[in-house]
One Martini backbone bead per residue (centre of mass of N, CA, C, O) as a GRO file, in nm:
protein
  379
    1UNK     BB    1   0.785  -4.782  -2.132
    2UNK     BB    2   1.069  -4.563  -2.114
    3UNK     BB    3   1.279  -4.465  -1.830
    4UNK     BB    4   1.427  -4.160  -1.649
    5UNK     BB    5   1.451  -4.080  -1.330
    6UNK     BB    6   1.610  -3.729  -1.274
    7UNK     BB    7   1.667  -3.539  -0.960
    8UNK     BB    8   1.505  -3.642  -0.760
    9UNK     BB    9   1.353  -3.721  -0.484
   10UNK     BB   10   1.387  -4.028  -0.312
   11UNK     BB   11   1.179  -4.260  -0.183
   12UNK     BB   12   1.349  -4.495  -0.020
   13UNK     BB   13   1.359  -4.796   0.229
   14UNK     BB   14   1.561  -4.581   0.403
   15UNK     BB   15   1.449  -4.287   0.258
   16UNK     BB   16   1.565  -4.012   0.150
   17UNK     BB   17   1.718  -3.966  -0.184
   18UNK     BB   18   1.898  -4.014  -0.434
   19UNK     BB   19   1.858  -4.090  -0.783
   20UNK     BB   20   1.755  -4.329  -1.010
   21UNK     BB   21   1.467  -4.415  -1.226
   22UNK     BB   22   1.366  -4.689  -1.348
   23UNK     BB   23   1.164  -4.790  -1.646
   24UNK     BB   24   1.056  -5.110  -1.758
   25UNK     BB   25   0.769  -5.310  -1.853
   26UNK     BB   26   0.639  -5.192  -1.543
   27UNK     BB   27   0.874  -5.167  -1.378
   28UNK     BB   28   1.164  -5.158  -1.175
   29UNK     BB   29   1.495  -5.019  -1.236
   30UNK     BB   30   1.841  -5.009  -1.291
   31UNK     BB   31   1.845  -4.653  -1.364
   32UNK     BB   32   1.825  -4.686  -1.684
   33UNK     BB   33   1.771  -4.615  -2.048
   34UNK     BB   34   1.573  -4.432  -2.124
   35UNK     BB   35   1.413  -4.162  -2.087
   36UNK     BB   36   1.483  -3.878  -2.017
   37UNK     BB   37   1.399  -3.714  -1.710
   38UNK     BB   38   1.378  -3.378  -1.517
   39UNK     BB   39   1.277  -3.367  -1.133
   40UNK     BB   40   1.376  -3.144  -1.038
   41UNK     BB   41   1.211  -3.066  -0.704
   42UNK     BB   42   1.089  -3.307  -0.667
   43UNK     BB   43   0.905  -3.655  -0.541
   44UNK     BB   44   0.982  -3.959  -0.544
   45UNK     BB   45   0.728  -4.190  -0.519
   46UNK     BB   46   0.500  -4.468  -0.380
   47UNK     BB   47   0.249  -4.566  -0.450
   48UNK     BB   48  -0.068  -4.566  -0.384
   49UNK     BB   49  -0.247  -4.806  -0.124
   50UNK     BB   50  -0.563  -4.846  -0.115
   51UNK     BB   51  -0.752  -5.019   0.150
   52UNK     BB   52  -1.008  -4.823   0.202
   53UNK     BB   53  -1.292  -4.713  -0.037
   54UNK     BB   54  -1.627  -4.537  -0.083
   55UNK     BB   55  -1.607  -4.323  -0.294
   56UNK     BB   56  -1.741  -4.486  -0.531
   57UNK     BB   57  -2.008  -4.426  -0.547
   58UNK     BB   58  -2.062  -4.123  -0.707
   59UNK     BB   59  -2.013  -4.209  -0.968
   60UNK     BB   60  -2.222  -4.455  -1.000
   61UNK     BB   61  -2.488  -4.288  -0.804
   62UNK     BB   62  -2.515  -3.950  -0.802
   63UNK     BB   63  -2.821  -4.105  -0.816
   64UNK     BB   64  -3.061  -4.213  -0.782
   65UNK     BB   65  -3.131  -4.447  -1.047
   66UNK     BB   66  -2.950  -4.274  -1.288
   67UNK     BB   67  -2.767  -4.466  -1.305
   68UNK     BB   68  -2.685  -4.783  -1.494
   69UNK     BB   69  -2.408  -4.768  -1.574
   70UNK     BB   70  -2.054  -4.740  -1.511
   71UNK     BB   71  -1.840  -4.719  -1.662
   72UNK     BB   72  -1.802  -4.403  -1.678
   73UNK     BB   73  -1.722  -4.398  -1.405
   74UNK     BB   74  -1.489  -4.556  -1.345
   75UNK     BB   75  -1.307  -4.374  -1.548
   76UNK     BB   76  -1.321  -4.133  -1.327
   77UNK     BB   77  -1.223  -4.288  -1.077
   78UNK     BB   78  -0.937  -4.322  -1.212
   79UNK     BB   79  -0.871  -3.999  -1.211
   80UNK     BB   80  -0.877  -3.946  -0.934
   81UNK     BB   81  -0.716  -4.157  -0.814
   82UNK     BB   82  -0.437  -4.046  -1.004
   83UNK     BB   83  -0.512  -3.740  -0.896
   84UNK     BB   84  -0.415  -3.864  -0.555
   85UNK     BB   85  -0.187  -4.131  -0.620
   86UNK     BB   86  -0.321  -4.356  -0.677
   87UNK     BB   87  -0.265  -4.731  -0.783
   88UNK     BB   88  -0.410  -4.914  -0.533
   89UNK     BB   89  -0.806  -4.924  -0.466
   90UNK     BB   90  -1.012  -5.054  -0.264
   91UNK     BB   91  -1.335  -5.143  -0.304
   92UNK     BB   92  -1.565  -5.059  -0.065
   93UNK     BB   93  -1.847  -5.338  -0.089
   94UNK     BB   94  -2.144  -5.374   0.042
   95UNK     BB   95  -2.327  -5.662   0.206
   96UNK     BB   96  -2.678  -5.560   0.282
   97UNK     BB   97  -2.961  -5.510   0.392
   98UNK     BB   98  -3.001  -5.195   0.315
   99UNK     BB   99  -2.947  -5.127   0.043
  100UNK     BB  100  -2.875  -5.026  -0.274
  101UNK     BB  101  -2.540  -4.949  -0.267
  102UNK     BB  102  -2.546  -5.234  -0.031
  103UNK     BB  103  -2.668  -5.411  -0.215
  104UNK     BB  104  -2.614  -5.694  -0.368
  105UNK     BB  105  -2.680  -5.592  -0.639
  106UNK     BB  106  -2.464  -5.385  -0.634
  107UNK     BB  107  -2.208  -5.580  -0.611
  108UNK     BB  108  -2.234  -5.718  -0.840
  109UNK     BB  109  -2.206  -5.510  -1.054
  110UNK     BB  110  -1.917  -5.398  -0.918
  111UNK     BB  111  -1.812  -5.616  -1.018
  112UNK     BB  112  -1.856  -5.650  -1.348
  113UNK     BB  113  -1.735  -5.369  -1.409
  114UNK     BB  114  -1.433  -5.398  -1.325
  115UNK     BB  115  -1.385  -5.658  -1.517
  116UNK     BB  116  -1.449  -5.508  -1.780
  117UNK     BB  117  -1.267  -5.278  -1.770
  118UNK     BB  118  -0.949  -5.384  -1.644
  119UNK     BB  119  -0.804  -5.374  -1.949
  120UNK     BB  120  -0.811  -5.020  -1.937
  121UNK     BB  121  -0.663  -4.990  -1.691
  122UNK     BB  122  -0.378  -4.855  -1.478
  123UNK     BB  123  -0.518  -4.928  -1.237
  124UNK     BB  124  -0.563  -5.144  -0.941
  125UNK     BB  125  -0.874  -5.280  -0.936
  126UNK     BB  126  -1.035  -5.359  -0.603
  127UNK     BB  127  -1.195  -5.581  -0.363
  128UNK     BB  128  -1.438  -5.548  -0.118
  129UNK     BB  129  -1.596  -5.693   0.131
  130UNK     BB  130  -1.892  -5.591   0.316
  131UNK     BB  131  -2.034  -5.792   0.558
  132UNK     BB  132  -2.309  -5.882   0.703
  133UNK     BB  133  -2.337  -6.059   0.989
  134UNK     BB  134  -2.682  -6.120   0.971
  135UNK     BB  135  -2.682  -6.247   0.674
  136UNK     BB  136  -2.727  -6.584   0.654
  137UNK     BB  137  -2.876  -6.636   0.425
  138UNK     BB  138  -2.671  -6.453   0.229
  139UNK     BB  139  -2.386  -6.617   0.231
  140UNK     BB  140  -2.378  -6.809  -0.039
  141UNK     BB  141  -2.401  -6.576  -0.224
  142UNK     BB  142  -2.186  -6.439  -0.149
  143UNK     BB  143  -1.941  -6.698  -0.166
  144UNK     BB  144  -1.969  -6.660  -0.513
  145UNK     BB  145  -1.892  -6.387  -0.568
  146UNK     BB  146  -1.622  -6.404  -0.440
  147UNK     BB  147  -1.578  -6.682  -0.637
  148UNK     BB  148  -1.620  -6.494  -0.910
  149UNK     BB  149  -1.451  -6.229  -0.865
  150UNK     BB  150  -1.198  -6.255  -0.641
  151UNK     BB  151  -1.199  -6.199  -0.374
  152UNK     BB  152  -0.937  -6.084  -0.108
  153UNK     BB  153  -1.151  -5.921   0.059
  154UNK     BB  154  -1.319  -5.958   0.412
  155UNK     BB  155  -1.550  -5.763   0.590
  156UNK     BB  156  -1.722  -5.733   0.926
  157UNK     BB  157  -2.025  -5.618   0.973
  158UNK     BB  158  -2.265  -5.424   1.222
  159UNK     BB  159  -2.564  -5.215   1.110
  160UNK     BB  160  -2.753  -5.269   1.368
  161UNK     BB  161  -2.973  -5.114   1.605
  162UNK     BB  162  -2.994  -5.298   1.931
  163UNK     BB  163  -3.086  -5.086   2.124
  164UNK     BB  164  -3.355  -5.030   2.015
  165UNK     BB  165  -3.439  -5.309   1.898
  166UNK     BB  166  -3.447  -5.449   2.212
  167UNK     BB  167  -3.663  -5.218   2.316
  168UNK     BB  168  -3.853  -5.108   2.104
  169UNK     BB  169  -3.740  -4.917   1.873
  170UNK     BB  170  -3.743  -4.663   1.679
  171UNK     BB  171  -3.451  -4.583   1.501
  172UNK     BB  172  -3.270  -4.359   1.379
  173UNK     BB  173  -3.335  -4.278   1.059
  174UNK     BB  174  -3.495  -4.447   0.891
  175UNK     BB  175  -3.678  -4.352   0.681
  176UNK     BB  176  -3.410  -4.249   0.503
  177UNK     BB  177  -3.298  -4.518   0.483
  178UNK     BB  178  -3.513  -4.653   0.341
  179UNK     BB  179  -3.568  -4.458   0.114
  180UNK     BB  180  -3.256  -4.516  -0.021
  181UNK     BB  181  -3.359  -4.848  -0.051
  182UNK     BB  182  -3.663  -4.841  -0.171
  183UNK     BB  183  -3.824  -4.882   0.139
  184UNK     BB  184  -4.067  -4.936   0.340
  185UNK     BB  185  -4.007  -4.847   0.643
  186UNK     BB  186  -4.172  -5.079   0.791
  187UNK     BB  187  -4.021  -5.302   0.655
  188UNK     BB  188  -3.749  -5.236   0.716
  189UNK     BB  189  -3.783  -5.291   1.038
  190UNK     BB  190  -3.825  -5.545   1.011
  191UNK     BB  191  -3.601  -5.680   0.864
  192UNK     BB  192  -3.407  -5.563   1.111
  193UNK     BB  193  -3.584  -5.752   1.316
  194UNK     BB  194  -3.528  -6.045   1.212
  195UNK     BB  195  -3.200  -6.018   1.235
  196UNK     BB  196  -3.184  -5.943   1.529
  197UNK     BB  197  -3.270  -6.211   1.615
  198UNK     BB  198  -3.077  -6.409   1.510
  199UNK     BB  199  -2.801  -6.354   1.695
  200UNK     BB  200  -2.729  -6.641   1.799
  201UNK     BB  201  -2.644  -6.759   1.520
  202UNK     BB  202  -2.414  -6.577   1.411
  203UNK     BB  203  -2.144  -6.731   1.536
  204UNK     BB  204  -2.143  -6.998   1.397
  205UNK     BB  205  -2.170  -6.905   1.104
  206UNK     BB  206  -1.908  -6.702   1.086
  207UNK     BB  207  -1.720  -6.943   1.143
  208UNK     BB  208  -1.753  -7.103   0.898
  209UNK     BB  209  -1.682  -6.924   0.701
  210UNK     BB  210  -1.431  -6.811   0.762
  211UNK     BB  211  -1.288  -7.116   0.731
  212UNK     BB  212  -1.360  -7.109   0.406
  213UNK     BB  213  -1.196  -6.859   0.355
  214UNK     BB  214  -0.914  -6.943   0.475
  215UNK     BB  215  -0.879  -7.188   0.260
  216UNK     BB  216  -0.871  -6.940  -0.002
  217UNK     BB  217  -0.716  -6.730   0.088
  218UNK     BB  218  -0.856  -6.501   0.263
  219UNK     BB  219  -0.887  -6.214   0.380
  220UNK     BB  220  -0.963  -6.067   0.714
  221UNK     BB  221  -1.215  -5.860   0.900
  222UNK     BB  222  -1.301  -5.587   1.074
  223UNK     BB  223  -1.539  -5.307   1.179
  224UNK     BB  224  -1.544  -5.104   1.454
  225UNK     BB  225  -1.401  -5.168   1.682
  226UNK     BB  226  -1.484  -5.097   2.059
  227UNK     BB  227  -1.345  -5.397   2.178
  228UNK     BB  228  -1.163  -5.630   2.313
  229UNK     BB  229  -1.361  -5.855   2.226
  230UNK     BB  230  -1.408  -5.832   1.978
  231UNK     BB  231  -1.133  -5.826   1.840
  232UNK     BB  232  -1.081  -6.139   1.983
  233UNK     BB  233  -1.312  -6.285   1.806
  234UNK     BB  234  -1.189  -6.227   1.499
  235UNK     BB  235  -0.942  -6.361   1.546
  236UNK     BB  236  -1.038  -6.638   1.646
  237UNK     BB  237  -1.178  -6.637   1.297
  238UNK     BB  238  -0.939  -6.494   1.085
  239UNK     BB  239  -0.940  -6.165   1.163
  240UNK     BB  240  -0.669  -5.957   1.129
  241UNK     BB  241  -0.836  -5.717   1.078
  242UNK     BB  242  -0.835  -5.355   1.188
  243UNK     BB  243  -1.091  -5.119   1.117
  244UNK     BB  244  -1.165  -4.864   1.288
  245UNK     BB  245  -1.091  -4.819   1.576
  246UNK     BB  246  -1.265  -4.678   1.822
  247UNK     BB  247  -1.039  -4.755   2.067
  248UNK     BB  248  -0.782  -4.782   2.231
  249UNK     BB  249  -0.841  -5.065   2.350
  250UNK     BB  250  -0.890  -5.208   2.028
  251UNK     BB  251  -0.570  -5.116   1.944
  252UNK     BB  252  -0.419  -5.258   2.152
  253UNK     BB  253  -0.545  -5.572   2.100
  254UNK     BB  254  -0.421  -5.570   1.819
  255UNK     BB  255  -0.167  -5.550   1.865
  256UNK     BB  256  -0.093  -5.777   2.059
  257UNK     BB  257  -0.236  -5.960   1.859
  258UNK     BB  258  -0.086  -5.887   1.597
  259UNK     BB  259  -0.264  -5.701   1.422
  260UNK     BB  260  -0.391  -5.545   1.162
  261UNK     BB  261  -0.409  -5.158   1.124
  262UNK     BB  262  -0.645  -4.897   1.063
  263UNK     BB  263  -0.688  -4.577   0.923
  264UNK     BB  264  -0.836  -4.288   0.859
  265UNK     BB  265  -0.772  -4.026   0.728
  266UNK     BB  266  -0.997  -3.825   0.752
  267UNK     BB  267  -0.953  -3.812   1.060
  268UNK     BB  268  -0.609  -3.705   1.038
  269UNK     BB  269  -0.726  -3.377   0.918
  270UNK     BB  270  -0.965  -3.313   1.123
  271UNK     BB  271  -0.807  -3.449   1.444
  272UNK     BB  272  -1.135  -3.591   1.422
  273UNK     BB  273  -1.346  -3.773   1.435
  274UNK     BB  274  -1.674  -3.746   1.298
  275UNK     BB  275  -1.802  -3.976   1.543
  276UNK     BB  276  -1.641  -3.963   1.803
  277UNK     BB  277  -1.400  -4.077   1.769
  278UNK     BB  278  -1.113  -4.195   1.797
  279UNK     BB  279  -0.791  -4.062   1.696
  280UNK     BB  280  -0.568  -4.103   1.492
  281UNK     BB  281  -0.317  -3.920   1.587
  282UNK     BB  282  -0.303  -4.082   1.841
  283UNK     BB  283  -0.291  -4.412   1.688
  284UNK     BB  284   0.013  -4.321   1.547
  285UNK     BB  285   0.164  -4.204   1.846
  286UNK     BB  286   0.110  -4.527   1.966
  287UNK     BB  287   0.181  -4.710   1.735
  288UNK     BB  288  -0.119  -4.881   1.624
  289UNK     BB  289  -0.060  -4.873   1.309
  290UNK     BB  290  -0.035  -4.928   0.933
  291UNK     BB  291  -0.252  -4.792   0.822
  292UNK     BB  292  -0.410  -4.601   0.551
  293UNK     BB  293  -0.721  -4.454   0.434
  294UNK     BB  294  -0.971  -4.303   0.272
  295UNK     BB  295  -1.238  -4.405   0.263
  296UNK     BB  296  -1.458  -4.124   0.141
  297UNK     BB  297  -1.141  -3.939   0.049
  298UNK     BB  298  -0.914  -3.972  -0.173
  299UNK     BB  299  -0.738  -3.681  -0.050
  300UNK     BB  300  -0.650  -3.776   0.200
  301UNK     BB  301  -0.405  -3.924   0.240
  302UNK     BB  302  -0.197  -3.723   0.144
  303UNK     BB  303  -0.328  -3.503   0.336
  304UNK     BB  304  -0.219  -3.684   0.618
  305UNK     BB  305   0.091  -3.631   0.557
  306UNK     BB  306   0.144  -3.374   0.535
  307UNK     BB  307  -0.005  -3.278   0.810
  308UNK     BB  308   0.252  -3.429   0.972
  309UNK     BB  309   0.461  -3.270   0.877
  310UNK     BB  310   0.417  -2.998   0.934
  311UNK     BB  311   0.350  -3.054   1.258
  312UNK     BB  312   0.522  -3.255   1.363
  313UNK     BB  313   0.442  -3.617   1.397
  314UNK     BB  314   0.543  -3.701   1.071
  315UNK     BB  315   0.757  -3.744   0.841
  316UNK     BB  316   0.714  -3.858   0.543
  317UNK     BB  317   0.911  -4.091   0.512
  318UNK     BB  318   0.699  -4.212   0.706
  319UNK     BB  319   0.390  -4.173   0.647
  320UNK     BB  320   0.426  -4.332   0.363
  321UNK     BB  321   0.410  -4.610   0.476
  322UNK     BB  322   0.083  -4.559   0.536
  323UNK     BB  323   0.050  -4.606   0.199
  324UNK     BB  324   0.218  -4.832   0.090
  325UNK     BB  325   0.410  -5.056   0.222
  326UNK     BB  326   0.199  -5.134   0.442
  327UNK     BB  327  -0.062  -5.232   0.309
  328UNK     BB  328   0.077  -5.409   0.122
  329UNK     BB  329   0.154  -5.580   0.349
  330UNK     BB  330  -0.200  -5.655   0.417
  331UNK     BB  331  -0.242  -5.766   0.119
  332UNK     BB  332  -0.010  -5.917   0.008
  333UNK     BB  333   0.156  -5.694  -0.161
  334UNK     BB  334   0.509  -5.771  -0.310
  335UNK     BB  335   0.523  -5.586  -0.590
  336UNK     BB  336   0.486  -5.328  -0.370
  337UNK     BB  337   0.522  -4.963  -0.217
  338UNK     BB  338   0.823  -4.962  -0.331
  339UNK     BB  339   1.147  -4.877  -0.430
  340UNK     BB  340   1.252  -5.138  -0.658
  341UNK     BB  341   1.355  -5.363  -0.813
  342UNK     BB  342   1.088  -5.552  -0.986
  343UNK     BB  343   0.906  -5.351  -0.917
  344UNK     BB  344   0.610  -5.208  -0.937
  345UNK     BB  345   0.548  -4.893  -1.136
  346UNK     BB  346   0.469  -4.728  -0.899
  347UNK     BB  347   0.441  -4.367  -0.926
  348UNK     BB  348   0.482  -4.027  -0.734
  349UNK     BB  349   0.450  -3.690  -0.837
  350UNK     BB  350   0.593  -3.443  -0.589
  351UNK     BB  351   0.539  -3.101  -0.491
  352UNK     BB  352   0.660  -2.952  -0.227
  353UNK     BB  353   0.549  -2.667  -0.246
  354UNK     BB  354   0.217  -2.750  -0.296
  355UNK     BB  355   0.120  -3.071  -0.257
  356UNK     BB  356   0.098  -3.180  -0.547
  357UNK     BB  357   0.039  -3.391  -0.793
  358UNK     BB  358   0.208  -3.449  -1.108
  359UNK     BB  359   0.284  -3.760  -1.121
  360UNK     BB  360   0.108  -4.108  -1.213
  361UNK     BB  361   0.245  -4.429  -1.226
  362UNK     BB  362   0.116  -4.725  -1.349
  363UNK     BB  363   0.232  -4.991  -1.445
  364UNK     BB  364   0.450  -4.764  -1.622
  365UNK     BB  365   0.213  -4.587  -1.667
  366UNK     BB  366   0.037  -4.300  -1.726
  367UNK     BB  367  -0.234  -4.159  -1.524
  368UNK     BB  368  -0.080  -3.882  -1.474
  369UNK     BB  369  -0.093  -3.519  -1.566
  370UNK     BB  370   0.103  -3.177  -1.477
  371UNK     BB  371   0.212  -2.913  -1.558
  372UNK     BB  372   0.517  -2.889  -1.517
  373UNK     BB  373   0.574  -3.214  -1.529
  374UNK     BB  374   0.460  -3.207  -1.840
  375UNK     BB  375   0.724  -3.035  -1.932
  376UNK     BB  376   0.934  -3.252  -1.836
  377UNK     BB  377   0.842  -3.506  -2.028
  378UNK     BB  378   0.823  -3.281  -2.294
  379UNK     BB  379   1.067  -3.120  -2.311
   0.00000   0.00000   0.00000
């Protein structure tokens, strides 16, 4: 498809500007010389780069056990993340002892979906493992996985509640938990029981990994850092990447020692952490932040940038770098994230008036169009 894209105001890497973009081939070219398309009124921005997100459960698993095809997920999920401006979406998919859509059987399926997918797909969906720290019996299995399915981004979690079971106190939510997992509390607390006592080995076994990991070029980070030292231990086995630093303090320690910070947009929509973690919209504001992620919900990042932008925190063309450019640089893709010859078409179409995005392209090709914008392009 060639295209030649005028009118709009573009937001190339210096600012919003005049000016045509050209399309063709899948790339972005200077000019163009294909089909004039007029966009007066519109905003024409870099596709979103989506570092971490786990909406797409639902599309997978709307009921326990009710859908066992993905098929027809991805091609829904790709649908949604189309028309919430997404073109590049990292499936941050749990390896953990937790089980159900977080366990390695999960991780396993939607490997296999998304590579069967992926030749038909127009965006570009990628995998994110989120390994839980304590299962070291099957750091084997996910490091298969890893390099079976090309995983090229592993971050590391630890969702065991240590506290409880320190004390020997049952949890709370177990039961929910257990149940949807499909096992009986009583085995699951055992599970939870024996993975917390591994704790001593865990240190050791993570370093060996990581060190396996960095030779294979897999970027690497950890989630949830509430502490200084938290940060700085993963630092120094090779996870450069903070995702949703819960305190002040371990944004700090990311940022002086010079890591990639991540914050959800849904806590920047919010105004405020759902979990009651530090607010994005304050490490934001003190420069501590990288990028944006969908986290649980894709319409979310488009609108954490409308939503600075209203508030006066930050103009669009400032906020638009945490959902492309940003991103884009933390996952090492750089063909990708802004508007400049040579790189991919990935390109999205945002009415301001309405905020709502009109059409976007991924790779070249459109994968979502609505409304005045679709008879923009229908002439």
């Amino acid at each position: 498809m060639e295209l030649r894209l005028d009118g709009a105001r573009v937001l190339w890497p210096d600012g919003f500007g005049p000016g045509a973009v050209g399309v063709s081939g899948g790339v972005i070219v200077e000019g163009g010389a294909g089909r004039p398309v007029d966009l007066s009124g519109f905003d024409l921005l870099p596709g979103i780069v989506d570092i971490h997100g786990d909406g797409f459960e639902r599309h997978l698993a709307p009921r326990r056990g009710a859908l066992r095809d993905a098929d027809h997920g991805i091609v829904a999920l790709e649908a949604e993340l189309a028309g919430n401006g997404i073109t590049t979406a990292v499936l941050a998919q749990f390896y953990s002892w937790e089980g159900g859509m977080r366990g390695p059987e999960a991780a396993a399926r939607l490997a296999g979906a998304v590579a069967e997918a992926r030749a038909r797909l127009l965006c570009d969906l990628r995998l994110q493992l989120r390994l839980e720290t304590h299962i070291i019996d099957a750091y084997p299995e996910a490091e298969a996985l890893i390099d079976r399915a090309g995983i090229g981004y592993v971050v590391f979690n630890d969702h065991l509640p240590h506290a409880a079971l320190s004390a020997g106190k049952r949890p709370p939510r177990l039961t929910g938990q257990a149940l949807k997992a499909g096992c009986n509390p009583d085995k699951y607390l055992a599970r939870m029981q024996a993975l917390h006592d591994m704790g001593p080995q865990v240190p050791g076994a993570l370093t060996a990994l990581a060190a396996r990991l960095a030779a294979k070029g897999i970027r690497m980070g950890s989630h949830d850092d509430a502490t200084v030292e938290t940060r700085e231990w993963y630092r120094g086995i090779g996870a450069g990447i903070s995702e949703f630093p819960e305190t002040r303090d371990a944004a700090e320690a990311a940022r002086q020692g010079g890591d990639f910070i991540v914050m959800g947009a849904p806590n920047v929509v919010r105004g405020a952490s759902h979990a009651g973690k530090i607010s994005a919209r304050e490490v934001i504001e003190a420069g501590l932040c990288d990028a944006l992620a969908s986290d649980y919900h894709y319409p979310a990042p488009l609108r954490a940038v409308l939503d600075m932008d209203m508030l006066g925190i930050l103009p669009l063309e400032r906020g638009w770098r945490f959902l492309s450019a940003g991103p884009a640089q933390g996952l090492g893709l750089t063909d990708r994230g802004r508007i400049a010859p040579g790189l991919r078409a990935d390109l999205v179409i945002l009415d301001p008036a309405t905020g709502q995005v009109g059409a976007t392209i991924a790779g070249g090709r459109i994968a979502y169009l609505r409304g005045d914008c679709a008879a923009r392009f229908m002439g």
